[in-house]
Every structure is written in structure tokens, then in C-alpha cells.
N, C-alpha and C positions, 0 to 999 in steps of 0.2 A: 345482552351485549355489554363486553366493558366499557368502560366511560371515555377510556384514549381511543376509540375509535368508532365513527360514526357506521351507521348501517349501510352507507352508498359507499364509503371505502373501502367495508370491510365486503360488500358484493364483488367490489372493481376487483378487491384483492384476489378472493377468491374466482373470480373468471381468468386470473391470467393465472392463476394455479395449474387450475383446471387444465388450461391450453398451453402450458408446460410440460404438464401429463403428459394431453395427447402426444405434441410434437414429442414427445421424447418416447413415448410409444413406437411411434413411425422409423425415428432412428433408430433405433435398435432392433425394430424389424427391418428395416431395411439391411444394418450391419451382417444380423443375424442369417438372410439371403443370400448378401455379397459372399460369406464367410461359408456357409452352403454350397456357392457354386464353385467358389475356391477347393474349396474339398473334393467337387467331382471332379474338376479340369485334373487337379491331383493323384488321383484314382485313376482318372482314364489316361496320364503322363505315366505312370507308374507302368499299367496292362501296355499300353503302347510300347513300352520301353523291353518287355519283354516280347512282341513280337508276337503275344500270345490272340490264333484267330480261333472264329469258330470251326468246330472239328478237332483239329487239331489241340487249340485249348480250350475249349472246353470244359471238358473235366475241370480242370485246373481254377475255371471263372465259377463250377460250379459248387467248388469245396472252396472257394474264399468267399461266396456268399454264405455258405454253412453256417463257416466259422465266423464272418465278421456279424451276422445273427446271432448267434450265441454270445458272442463276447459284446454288443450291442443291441441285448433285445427289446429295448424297449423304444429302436430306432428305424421309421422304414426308408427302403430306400438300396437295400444290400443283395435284391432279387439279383438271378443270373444275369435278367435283361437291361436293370438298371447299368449294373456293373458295363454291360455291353454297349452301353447307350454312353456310359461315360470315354469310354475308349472312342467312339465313333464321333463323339463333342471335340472330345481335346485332340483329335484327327482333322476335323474339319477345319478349323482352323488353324492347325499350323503343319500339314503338311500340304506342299504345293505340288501340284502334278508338273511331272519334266513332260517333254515333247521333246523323243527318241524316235530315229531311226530305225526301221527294222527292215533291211532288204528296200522294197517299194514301198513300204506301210509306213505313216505316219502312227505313232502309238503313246498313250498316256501312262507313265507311268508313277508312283508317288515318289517322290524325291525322301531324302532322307528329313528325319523329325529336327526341328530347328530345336536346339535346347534351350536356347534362354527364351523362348517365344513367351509371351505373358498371355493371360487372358486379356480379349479386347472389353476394355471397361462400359460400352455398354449393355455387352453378351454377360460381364458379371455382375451388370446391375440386374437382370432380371431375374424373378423366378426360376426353379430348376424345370418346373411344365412350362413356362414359356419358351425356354429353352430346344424342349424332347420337342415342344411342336413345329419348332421351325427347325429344328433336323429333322423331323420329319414330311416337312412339308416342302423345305426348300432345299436343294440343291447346289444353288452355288451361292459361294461364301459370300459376295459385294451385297447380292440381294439379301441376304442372311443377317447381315450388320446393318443394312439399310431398316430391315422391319425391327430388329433389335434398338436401333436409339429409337426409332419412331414409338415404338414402346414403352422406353423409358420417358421420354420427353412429355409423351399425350397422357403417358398411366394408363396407358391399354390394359383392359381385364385380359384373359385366355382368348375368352370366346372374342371380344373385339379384334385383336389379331387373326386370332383366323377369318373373322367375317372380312377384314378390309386385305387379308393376302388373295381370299377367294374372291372378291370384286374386284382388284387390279388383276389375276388370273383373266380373271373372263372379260375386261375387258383391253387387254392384251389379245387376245384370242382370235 
């Protein structure tokens, strides 16, 4: 050890190194998430904006998985279904269903795609499987935002979210 500096300074020194690392670790994993979901909301504003469903597109979601594999491959994430799951994200929250007359029927139908809608900043603090699983889990959007900051706030793992969405299920039920 040099002589300018004692061995309890230079430990102190070196632990707040250390947990400058980590913390800096964390943000830039976290950036690197936010900047991920940004991407999908992107992807699936794009597929939305074409109109493009299944069946009909198809084809269409399945040669842009091809190709953004090929030109991307050492990326995953560009399956038919992901692509479809990003459409179905950046749908869920920002299109709103009208309530339209039809004859006697009340009936739902989606309104048009708002364009400057943002992603809601807790939905893009989380993971992109955090995400897939409360659309796939949840339904409507209040409740969706609601397990999404609770998420963010607690640090919920995957599997925590889903165990406390299926324990407020059932005891709802």
C-alpha cells in the first residue's frame, strides 16, 4: 500500500467504487429495459398503424419477422408472435372502445388509435415479460396500470406479479 493512503481509506475507498458499479449497473439496466419497451410500443404503433390483423396480415407480420431476424440475428424477440404481442401492447393502451348504437344493441367498438398517446411510464418501466404477462393476464387497462406501478414500486419479480394478480383474482371471486 502507498504511503498517502492508509489501508481503512483505501477499503472505504474501494466499497464506494464498488457500489458505484453496482448502482450504475442497475441504471443502465434499467435504461436499457425502458429503451426495449420503447422499441416494442414502437413496433406495435407501426403494425397498428397499418391495420395489419391476423389472417389477413399475416403473411405480412410473418416475412417482417424473417427479415428483421436476418438483418438482427443475434437478437430475440422478432418471432411472428412477439411482433403480434407488440401490436396487441401498444393497442391496449391507447385505443379506447366507443359505445355505439346499433339498432337496439349496445356495442363496443375501438375508436380510432390516438397518435401522440405515450407509453404510460410505469408500463415502460417494466420488463418486456412483465409486460406479455399482464396482457396476458389482464383485461382491462385501470387494472393493468394498477399491477404495472405496483411492480415497479415493490420490484416485483415475473413470478411475484403473477402470484399476487392470482391472490387478488381469487380473492375477488
Amino acid at each position: 500500500m502507498d504511503k498517502g493512503i492508509s489501508v481503512n481509506n483505501y477499503n472505504a475507498m474501494l466499497r464506494e467504487i464498488i457500489a458505484d458499479v453496482k448502482m450504475t449497473r442497475v441504471v443502465i439496466a434499467n435504461r436499457v429495459c425502458t429503451t426495449l419497451t420503447q422499441l416494442y410500443w414502437n413496433i406495435g404503433k407501426r403494425l397498428a398503424s397499418e391495420k395489419l390483423e391476423k389472417g389477413y396480415g399475416g403473411k405480412v407480420v410473418e416475412q417482417l419477422s424473417v427479415d428483421l431476424k436476418s438483418e438482427f440475428p443475434d437478437t430475440d424477440g422478432f418471432s411472428p408472435r412477439s411482433l403480434w404481442d407488440m401490436k396487441r401492447f401498444y393497442e391496449f393502451y391507447t385505443i379506447l372502445p366507443q359505445v355505439v348504437a346499433v339498432s337496439d344493441q349496445i356495442m363496443l367498438k375501438p375508436a380510432p388509435v390516438i397518435e401522440d398517446q405515450i407509453l404510460p411510464q410505469p408500463v415502460a418501466e417494466l420488463p418486456w415479460g412483465h409486460n406479455r404477462l399482464i396482457l396476458s393476464k389482464i383485461k382491462d387497462r385501470e387494472e393493468a396500470l394498477y399491477y404495472a406501478e405496483a411492480a415497479v414500486k415493490l420490484g416485483w419479480t415475473r413470478d411475484l406479479l403473477l402470484n399476487f394478480r392470482e391472490l387478488n383474482n381469487d380473492n375477488n371471486a
